[in-house]
Backbone as CSV, one residue per row, in Angstrom:
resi,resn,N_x,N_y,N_z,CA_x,CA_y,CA_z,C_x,C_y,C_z
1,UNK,49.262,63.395,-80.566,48.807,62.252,-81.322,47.614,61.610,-80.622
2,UNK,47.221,60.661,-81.501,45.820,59.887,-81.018,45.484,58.809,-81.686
3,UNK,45.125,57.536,-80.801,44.989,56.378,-81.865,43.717,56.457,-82.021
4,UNK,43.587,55.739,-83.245,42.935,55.798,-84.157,42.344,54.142,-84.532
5,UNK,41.008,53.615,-84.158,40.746,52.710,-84.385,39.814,52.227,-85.752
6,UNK,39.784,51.469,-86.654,39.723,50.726,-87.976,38.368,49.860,-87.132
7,UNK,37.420,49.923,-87.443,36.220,49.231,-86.732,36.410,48.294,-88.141
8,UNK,36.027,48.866,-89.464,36.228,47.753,-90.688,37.034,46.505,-90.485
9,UNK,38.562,46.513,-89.682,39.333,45.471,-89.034,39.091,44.876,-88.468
10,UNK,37.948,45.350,-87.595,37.994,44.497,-86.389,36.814,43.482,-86.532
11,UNK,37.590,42.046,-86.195,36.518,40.879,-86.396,35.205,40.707,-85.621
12,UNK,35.632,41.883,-84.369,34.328,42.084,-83.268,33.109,40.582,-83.491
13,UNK,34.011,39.781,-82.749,33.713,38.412,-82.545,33.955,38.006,-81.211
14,UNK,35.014,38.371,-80.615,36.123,38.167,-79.457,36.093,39.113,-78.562
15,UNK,36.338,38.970,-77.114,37.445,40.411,-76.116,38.464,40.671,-77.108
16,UNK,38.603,41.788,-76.898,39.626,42.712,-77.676,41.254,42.688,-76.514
17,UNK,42.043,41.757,-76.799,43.325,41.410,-76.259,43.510,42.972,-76.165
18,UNK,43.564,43.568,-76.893,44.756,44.592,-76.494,43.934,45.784,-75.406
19,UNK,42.717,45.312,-74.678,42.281,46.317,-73.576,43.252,45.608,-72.739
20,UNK,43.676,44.631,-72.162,44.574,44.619,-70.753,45.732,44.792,-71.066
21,UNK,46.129,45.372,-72.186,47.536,45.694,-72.385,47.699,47.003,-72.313
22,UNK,46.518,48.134,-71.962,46.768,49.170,-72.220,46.550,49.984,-70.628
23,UNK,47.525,50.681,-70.315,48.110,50.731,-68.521,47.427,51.584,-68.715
24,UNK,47.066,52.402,-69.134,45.694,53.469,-68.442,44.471,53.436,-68.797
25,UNK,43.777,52.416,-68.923,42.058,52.053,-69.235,41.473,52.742,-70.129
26,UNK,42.223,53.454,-71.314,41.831,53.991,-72.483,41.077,53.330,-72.865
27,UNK,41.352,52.018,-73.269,40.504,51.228,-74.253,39.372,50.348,-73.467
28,UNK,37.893,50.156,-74.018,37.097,49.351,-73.411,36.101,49.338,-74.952
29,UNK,35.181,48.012,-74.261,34.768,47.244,-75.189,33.305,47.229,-74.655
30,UNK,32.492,47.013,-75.601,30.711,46.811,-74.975,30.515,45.371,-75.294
31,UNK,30.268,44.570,-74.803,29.969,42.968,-75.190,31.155,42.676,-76.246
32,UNK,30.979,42.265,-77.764,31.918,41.940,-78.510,32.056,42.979,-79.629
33,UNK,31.314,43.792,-79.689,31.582,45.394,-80.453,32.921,45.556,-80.428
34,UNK,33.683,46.809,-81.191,34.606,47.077,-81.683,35.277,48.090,-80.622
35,UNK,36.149,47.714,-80.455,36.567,48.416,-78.988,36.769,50.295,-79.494
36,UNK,36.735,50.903,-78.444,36.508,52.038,-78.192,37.984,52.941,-77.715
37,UNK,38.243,53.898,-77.779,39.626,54.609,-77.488,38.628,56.369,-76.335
38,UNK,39.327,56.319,-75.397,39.131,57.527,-74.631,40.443,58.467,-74.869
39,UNK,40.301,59.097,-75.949,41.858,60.125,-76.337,42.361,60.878,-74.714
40,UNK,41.262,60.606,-73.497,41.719,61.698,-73.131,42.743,60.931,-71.962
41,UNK,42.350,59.967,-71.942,43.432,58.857,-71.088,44.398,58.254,-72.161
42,UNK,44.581,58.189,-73.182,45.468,57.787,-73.722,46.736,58.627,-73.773
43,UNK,48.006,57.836,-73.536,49.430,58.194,-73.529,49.743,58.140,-74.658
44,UNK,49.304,57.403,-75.590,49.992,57.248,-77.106,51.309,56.147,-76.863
45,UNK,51.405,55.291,-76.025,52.395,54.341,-75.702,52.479,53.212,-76.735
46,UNK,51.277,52.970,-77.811,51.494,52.039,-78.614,51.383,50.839,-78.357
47,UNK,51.001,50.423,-77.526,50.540,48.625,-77.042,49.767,48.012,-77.685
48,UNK,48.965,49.052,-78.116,47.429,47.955,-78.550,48.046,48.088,-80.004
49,UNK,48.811,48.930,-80.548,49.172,48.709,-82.125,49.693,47.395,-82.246
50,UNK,50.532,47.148,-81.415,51.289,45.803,-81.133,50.814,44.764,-80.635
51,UNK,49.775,44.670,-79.635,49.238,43.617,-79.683,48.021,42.617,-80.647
52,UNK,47.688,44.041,-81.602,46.706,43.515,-82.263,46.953,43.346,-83.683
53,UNK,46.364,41.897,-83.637,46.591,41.185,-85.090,46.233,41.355,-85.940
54,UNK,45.101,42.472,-85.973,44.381,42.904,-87.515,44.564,44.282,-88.098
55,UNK,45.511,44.865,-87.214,46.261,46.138,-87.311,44.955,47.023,-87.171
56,UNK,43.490,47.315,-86.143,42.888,47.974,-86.151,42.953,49.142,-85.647
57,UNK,44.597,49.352,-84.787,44.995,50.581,-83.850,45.835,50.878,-85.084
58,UNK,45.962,52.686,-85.203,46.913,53.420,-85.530,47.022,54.553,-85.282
59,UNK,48.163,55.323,-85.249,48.442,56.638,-84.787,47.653,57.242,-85.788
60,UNK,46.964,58.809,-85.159,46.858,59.749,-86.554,48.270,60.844,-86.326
C-alpha cells in the first residue's frame, strides 16, 4: 500500500499537522504548499489519515 495525498483538500494555508505525527519523516512540506509523501519511507501506519481534518491522506 501507499498513501495517497488529495492536494484539491488541502487548504495549503497552514504547517501540515500531520508531518510530526508521522515516525518516519515520510511526510514534508515546502513553505505552505501541499505536503508531500516519500512512499519509500512510508510504513503505511495511518497517522496522518487521522490526524488530518480535510481527509487529504488515503490509502491506495
Amino acid at each position: 500500500m501507499s498513501i495517497k495525498i488529495n492536494k484539491n483538500r488541502c487548504p495549503q494555508n497552514h504547517p501540515c499537522p500531520a508531518i510530526r505525527f508521522c515516525p518516519t519523516g515520510a511526510l514534508t512540506q515546502k513553505g505552505f504548499s501541499a505536503p508531500e509523501v516519500d512512499n519509500s519511507k512510508c510504513i503505511d501506519c495511518g497517522r496522518c489519515l487521522r490526524v488530518c481534518a480535510f481527509g487529504v491522506f488515503s490509502k491506495n
